[in-house]
C-alpha positions in Angstrom: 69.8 -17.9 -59.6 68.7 -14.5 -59.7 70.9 -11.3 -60.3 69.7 -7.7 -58.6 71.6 -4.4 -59.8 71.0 -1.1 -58.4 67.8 0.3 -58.4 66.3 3.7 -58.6 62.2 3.9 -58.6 62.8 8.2 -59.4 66.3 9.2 -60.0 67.9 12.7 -58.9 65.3 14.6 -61.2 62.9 12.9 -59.5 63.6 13.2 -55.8 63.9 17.5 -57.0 60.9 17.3 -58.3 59.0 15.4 -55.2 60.7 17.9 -52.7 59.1 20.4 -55.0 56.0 19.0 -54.6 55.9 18.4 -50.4 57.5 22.4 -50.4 53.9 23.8 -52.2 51.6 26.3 -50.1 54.0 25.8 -47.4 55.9 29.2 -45.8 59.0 27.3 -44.4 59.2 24.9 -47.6 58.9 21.8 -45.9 55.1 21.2 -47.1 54.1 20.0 -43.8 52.4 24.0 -42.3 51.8 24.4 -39.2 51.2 20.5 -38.7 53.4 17.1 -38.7 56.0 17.2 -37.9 56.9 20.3 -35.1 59.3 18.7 -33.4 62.5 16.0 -34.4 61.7 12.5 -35.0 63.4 9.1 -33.7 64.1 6.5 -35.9 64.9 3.2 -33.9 67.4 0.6 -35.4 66.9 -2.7 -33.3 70.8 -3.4 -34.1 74.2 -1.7 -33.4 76.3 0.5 -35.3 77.8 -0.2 -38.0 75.7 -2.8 -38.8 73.3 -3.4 -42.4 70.2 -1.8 -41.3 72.0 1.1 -39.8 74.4 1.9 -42.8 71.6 1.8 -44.8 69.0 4.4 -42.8 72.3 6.7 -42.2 72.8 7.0 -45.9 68.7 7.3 -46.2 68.5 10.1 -43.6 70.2 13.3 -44.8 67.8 13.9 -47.9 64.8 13.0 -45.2 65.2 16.1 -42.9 64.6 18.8 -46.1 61.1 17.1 -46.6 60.5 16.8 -43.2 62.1 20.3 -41.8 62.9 18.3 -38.8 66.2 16.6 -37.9 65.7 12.9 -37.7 68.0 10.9 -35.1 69.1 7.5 -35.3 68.5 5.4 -32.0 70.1 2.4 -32.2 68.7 -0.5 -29.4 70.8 -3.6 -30.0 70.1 -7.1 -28.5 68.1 -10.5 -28.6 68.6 -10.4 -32.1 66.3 -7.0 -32.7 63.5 -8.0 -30.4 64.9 -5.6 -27.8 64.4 -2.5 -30.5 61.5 -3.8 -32.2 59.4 -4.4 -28.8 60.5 -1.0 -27.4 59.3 0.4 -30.4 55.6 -1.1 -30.5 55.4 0.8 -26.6 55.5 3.7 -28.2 53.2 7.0 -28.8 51.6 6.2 -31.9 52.1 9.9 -32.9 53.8 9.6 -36.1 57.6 10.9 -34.1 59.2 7.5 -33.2 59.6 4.6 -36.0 62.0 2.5 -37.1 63.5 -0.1 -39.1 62.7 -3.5 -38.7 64.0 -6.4 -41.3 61.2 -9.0 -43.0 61.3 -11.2 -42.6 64.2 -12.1 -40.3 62.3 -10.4 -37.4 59.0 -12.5 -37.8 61.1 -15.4 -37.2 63.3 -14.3 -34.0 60.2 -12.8 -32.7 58.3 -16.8 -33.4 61.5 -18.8 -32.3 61.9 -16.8 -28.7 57.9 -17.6 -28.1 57.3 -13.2 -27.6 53.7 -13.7 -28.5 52.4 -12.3 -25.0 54.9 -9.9 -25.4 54.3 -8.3 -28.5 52.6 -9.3 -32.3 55.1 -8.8 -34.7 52.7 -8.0 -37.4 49.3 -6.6 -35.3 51.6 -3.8 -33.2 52.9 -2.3 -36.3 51.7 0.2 -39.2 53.7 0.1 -42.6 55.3 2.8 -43.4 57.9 2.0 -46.4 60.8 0.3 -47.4 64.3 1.1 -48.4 66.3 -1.8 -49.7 66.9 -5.6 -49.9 70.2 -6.9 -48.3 71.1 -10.2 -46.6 73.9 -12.4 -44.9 77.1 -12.9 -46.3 80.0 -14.9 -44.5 83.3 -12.8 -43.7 86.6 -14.5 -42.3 89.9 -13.0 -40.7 92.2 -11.9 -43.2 95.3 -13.5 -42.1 93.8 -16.5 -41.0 91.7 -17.0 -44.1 95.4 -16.2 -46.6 97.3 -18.9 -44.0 95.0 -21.7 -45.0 94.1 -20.4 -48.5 90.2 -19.8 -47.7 89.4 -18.9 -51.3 85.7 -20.7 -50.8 83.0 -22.2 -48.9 84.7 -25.9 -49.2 88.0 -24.5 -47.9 86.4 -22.3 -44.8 84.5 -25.9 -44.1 87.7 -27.8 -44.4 89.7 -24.9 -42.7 87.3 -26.1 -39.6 87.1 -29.8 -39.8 91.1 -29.8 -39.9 91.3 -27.8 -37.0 93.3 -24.5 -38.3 90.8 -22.2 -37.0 88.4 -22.0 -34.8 85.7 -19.6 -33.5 82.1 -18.6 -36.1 80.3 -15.9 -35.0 76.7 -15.0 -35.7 74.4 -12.4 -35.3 71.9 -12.8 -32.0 71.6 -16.2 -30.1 67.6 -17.3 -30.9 67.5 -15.2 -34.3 67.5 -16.4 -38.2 71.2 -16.0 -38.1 71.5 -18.5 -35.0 69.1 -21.1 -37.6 71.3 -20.3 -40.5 74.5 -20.9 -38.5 72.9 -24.6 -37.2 72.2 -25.1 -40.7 75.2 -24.4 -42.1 76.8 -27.2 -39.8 73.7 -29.9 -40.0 72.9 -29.4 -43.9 76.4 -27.6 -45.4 79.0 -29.4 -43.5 80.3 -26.2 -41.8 82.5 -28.4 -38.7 83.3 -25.1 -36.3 84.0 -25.9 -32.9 81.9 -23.2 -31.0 79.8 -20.5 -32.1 79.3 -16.6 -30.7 76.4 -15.2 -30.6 77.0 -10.9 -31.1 74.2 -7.8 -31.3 74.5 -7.6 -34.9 76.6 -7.2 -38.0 78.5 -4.6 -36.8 80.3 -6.5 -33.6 79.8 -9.8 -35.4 82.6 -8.2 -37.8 84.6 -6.5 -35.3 85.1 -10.2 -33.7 86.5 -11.3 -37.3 88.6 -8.4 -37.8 90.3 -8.7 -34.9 90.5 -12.8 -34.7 88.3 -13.0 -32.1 86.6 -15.6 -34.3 87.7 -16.6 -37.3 84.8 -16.2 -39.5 80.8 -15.0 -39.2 78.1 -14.0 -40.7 78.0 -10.3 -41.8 75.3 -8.3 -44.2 76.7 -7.9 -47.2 76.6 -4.2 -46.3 78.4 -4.6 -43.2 80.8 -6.9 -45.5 82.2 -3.5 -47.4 83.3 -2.2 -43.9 85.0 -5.2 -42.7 86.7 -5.6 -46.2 87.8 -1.9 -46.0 89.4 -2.4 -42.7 91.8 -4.8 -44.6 91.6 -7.2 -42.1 88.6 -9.2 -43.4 87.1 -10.3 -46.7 83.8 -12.0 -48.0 84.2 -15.6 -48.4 80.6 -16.5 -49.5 77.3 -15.2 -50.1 74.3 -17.4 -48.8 71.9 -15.0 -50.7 70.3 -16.1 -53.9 70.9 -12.3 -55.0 74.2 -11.9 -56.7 76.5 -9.0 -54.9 79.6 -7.9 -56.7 80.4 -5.1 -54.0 83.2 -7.6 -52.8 86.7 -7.8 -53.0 86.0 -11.2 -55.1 83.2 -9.2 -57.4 81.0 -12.0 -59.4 83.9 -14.9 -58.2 82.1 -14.5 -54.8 81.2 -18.2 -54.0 77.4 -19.0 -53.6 76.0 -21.5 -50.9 73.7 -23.0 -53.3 77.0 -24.1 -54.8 76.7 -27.2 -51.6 73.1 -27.5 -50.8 69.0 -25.6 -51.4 68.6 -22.2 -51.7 69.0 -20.7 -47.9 67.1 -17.1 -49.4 63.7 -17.7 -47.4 65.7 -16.8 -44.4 68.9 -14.9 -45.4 66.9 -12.3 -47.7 65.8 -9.6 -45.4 63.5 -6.6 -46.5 63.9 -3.0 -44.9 60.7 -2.0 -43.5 59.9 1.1 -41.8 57.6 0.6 -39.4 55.4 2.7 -36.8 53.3 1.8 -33.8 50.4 0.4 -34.1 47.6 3.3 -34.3 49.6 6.0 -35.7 47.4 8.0 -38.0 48.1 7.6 -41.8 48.8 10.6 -42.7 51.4 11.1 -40.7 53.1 8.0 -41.8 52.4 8.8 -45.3 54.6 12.1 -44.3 57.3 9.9 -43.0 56.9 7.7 -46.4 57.7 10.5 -49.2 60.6 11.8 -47.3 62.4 8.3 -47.4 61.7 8.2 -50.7 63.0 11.5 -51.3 65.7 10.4 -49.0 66.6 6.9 -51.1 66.6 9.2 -54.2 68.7 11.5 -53.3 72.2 12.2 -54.6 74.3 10.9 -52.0 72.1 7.7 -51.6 72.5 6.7 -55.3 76.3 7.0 -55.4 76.6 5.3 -52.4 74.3 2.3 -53.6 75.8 2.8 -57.0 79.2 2.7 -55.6 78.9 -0.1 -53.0 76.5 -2.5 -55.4 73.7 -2.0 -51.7 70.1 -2.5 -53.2 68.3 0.7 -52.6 64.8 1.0 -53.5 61.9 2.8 -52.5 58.6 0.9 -51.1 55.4 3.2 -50.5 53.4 2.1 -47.8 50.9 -0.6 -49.0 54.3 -2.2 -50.7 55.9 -2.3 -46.8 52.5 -3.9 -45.5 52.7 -6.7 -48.5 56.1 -6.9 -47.2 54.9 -7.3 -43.6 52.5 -9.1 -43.3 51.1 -12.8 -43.2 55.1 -14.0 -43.0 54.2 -15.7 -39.7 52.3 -17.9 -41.2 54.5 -18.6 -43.9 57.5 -19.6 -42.1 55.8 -22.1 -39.6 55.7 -24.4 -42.5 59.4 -23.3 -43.9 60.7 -23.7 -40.6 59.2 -27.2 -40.4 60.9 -28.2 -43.4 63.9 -27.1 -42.6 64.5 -28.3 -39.1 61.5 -29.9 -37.7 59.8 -26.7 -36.5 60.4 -23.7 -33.6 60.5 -26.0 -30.8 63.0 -28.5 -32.7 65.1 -25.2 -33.4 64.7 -23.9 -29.9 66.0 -27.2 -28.5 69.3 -27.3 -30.9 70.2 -23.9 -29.6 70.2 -24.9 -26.3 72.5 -27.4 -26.8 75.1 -25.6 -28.8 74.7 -22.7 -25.8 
């Protein structure tokens, strides 16, 4: 087992002293002249609101815009479990304004399972940019449901389901890793629900718990804090290798390699910033040292700090090493795990 704290690759000082550096020779301070950017830029999240990947680029965004001089807005395109987002993104002007957020290497293997090849590449249509952070899936149940039948654990949500008491799991996008994890979880782990709910992300995933929709579901242990603060959901278990203490429970948060392997090769998700394929280099090089300014800044750190979120900064040939050749990787993994796409592709249908 492995053990991530909070991580700062600069500090406060050091974001200062970078937005120093990008305001030199530069009338309006921004560094940038009379050159990128002019005009606002768009940075797509392929999930809802509310959800991991968008807490974390809101928190990233307010120290971006000072480098930048430009606004930056968040556009969030939900659905198909961030292949809607992530496609519409790869249509785009490869002019350095539009890029977005896209999760290694949970989107390599949505974008494999649903067979998007003539579609889009998931690797090929895309130029690294950076990354922000490491987060993953977490499971969250109803509060009053999970206090009734004393869901303390993994073994007692599993038993809470085999004996009937509550019924409903929700996951995050029907075809995606979280659909795999949630078959796993019953094959391998034991997890008896009687139907599962596919929602656009970790945001309405823990919206359904909260409000008993379904009793329990899978939720970033970022989107975790919000459903925890609502008071009417808590974290139940962390399917991550990477200890989180950001929980109600703290370090007493049960592990799922407490009943079976390690599920991290598809539960651990890198935040990679991402821009069409083509878009010069500079200008995502631009884009680059204002997240990182933007990951160091004040408000970023206490939040991480506060909430227990990894939040680092990846420059751009870290994102690509982060990107790329995962494809590969996971046709073999997913093998292993459940006898390949097709075999995965089949078992959704079923449970659908």
């Amino acid at each position: 087992m492995k053990r991530r704290h909070f991580v700062s690759s600069m500090g406060a000082l050091g974001a200062v002293g970078l937005a120093g550096c990008l305001g030199d020779d530069d009338d309006n301070g921004s560094g940038n002249g009379d050159g990128f950017p002019t005009d606002s830029l768009t940075w797509m999240i392929p999930w809802s609101e509310g959800g991991g990947t968008d807490t974390y680029a809101r928190q990233i965004l307010p120290g971006m815009e000072g480098p930048l001089d430009q606004s930056v807005d968040v556009d969030n395109r939900p659905g198909a479990g961030s292949m809607v987002g992530t496609e519409w993104l790869s249509t785009q002007d490869p002019d350095g304004y539009t890029f977005g957020t896209v999760n290694s290497a949970g989107a390599h293997f949505t974008w494999a399972a649903e067979g998007l090849e003539d579609s889009f590449h998931i690797e090929e249509d895309f130029e690294p940019i950076s990354y922000a952070g490491t987060f993953g899936y977490t499971l969250i149940v109803n509060r009053d449901l999970g206090e009734e039948y004393g869901i303390e654990d993994y073994g007692a949500l599993r038993d809470a389901y085999a004996d009937g008491d509550i019924s409903g799991f929700g996951y995050q996008g029907a075809g995606s890793d979280s659909h795999l994890a949630t078959l796993l979880l019953r094959d391998d782990y034991g997890l008896e629900y009687d139907n599962s709910v596919p929602y656009d992300g970790g945001g309405p995933t823990s919206e359904a718990v909260q409000s008993g929709e379904v009793a329990a579901g899978f939720a970033t242990n970022t989107s975790a804090i919000g459903a925890e603060e609502s008071g009417e959901a808590y974290t139940v278990v962390n399917l991550m290798d990477i200890e989180v203490d950001a929980t109600e429970m703290g370090e007493d948060l049960d592990m799922i390699t407490n009943y079976g392997d390690s599920m991290a090769w598809l539960v651990e998700f890198t935040q990679t910033q991402l821009a069409p394929a083509g878009t010069p280099e500079e200008e995502r090089q631009i884009i680059s040292e204002a997240v990182e300014v933007g990951v160091n800044s004040d408000s970023a750190q206490e939040w991480a700090e506060d909430t227990g979120n990894i939040l680092e900064y990846g420059d751009m040939d870290a994102a690509e090493e982060a990107w790329t050749g995962i494809v590969e990787e996971q046709e073999q993994q997913v093998e292993d795990a459940i006898g390949g796409f097709d075999a995965f592709n089949e078992l959704a249908e079923e449970e659908s």
